[in-house]
N, C-alpha and C positions, 0 to 999 in steps of 0.2 A: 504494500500500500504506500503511496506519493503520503508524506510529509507535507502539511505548510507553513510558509516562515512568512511571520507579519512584516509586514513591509511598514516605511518612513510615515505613508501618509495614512496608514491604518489597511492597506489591503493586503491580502493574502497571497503570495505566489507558491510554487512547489520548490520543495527544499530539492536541489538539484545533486545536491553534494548525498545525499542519504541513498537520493535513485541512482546515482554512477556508486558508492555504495554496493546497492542490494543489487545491480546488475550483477559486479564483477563476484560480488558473496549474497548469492540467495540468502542465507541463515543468518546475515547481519541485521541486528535490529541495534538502533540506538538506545544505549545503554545496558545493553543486555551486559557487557564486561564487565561493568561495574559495580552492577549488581552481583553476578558473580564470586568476583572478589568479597565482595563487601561479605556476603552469603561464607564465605570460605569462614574470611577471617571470624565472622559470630561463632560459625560451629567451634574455630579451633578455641575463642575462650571459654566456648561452653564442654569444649572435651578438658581442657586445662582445669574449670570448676569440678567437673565429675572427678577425674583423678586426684583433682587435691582432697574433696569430700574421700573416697573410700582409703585414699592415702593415713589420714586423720582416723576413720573411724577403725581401721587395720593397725594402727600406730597403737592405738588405745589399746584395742584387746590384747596385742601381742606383750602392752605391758603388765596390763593385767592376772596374765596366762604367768606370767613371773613372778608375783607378787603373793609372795605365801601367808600372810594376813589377808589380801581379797578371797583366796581361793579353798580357804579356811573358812569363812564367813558362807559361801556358795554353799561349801558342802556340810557345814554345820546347819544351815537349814533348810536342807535336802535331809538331812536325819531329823530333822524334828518334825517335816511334811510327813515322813515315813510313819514313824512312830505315831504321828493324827491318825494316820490311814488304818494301821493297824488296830488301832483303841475303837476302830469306827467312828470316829470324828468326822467333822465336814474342815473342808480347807473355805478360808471365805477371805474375799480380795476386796476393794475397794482402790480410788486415785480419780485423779479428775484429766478432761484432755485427752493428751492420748494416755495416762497413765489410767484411765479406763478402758479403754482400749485395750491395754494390755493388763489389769485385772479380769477383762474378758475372755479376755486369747488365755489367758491361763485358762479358768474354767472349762472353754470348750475343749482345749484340749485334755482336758483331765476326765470331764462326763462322758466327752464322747471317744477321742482315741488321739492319739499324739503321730507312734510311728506301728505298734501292734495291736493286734485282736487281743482286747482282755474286757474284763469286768470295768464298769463305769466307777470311777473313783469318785466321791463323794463331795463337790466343788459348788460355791455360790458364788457370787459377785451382788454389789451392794445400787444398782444399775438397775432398778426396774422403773420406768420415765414414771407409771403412775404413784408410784411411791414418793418418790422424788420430790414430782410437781406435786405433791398436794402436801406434805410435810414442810416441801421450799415455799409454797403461797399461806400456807394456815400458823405457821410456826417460825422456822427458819431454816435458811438454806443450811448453813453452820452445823448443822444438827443432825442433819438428813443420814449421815452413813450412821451417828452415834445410834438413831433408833434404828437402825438396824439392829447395829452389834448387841443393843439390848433385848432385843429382842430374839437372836436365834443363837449367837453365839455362848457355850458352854466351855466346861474347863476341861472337854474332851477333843475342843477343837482349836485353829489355828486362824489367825487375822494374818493375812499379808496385805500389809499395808503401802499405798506405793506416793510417791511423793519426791519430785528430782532437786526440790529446794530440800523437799525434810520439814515445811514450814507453814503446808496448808492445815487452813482451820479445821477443816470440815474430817478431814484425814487423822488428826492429832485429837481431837473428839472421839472418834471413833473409835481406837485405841484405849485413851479412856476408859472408853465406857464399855469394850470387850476385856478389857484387863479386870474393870470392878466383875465380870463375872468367871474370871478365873482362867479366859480364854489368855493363849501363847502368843506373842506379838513377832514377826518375819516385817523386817523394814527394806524398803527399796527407796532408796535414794540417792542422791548424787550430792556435787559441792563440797562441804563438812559436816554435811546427815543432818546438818540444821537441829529443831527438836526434836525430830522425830528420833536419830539416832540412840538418845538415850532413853526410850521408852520402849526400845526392843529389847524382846529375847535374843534375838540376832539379828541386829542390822549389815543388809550388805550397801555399802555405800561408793558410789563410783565417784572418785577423785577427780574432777572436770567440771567446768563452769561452763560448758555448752550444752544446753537442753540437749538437742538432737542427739550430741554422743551420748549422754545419758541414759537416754531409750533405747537406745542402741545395744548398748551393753544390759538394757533391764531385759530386752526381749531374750538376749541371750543366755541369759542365768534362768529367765523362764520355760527355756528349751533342754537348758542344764537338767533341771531340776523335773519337768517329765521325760526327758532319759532316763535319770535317777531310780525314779518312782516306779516306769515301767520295769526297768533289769533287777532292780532290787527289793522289789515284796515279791516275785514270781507269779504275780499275773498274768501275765500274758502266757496265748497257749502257741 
């Protein structure tokens, strides 16, 4: 297609330079290079963000995976998960964010199945929206996991509690008010475990002031801990 270039006194002629152009190269269009380029160069800092992101998040666990106070804390409450399971306890989770999200992901993988065919392990999450909203609009948001914990948690069961400051309200309530009934406290947190760390039975806490690595490493102690569960009570058939 002819090009028009505005002319001096407002009219249009055909840009002449674009058609001798597309003659001698059918597939030249103007500016197509540029764009190109331009097109290269974004992917290449969006490949340099990707690598530096898994570069960080790979940095982390590797130093984690060495840190014999982290890996102590992992698998001391991987034995305390165990020993719920065994008593017949319920494991029960709560976190807000994504650290709901992965009070979830724990549970479903524990009721329904992680990586084998076994028996449903006994798991809640503190997550049901109509509980939620009607405790968060009649009472207080603040409070919403605490009536939980008082109401199903026992001293034959387990709070994992998750929180990457260590320093939500609603989280440290909860605890609370599962420890007044005798229930075990499993903290996930990150930073310096904020408060929450010393309100656990075992707190694992990731050393990082980046949310994101945070969760990162919580997903993976979550994945820890149903290997654990499945190889070591002999459920699975």
């Amino acid at each position: 297609m002819t090009s028009l270039v505005k002319g001096s006194r407002g009219s249009y002629t055909p840009n002449t330079q674009n058609v001798e152009k597309q003659a001698l190269f059918p597939f030249y269009k103007p500016y197509t290079i540029l764009q190109t380029v331009s097109g290269y160069l974004n992917g290449q800092r969006m490949e340099t963000t990707v690598q530096a992101i898994l570069s960080e998040s790979a940095n982390l666990k590797a130093t984690l995976s060495n840190d014999p106070k982290f890996i102590n804390s992992v698998s001391g409450a991987a034995e305390k998960l165990a020993a719920c399971v065994k008593a017949g306890g319920t494991i029960f989770a709560c976190g807000n964010g994504g650290s709901t999200c992965d009070a979830m992901h724990l549970c479903e993988e524990l009721v329904a199945r992680y990586k084998r065919n076994r028996p449903g392990i006994k798991a809640m999450h503190f997550m049901d929206s109509g509980v939620l909203t009607c405790w968060g609009n009649d009472v207080a948001f603040d409070d919403a996991f605490a009536r939980y914990a008082e109401t199903f948690c026992t001293s034959k069961d387990v709070l994992v509690a998750i929180s990457t400051s260590g320093n939500s309200k609603n989280v440290l309530k909860a605890v609370s008010a599962a420890k007044a009934k005798g229930c075990l406290i499993i903290g996930l947190a990150g930073k310096d475990g904020g408060q929450l760390a010393s309100q656990c039975d075992v707190a694992v806490v990731v050393p990082s002031q980046a949310t994101e690595r945070i969760q990162e490493v919580h997903i993976t102690c979550i994945h820890a801990w149903c290997e654990l569960l499945e190889t070591s009570l002999g459920l699975a058939s």
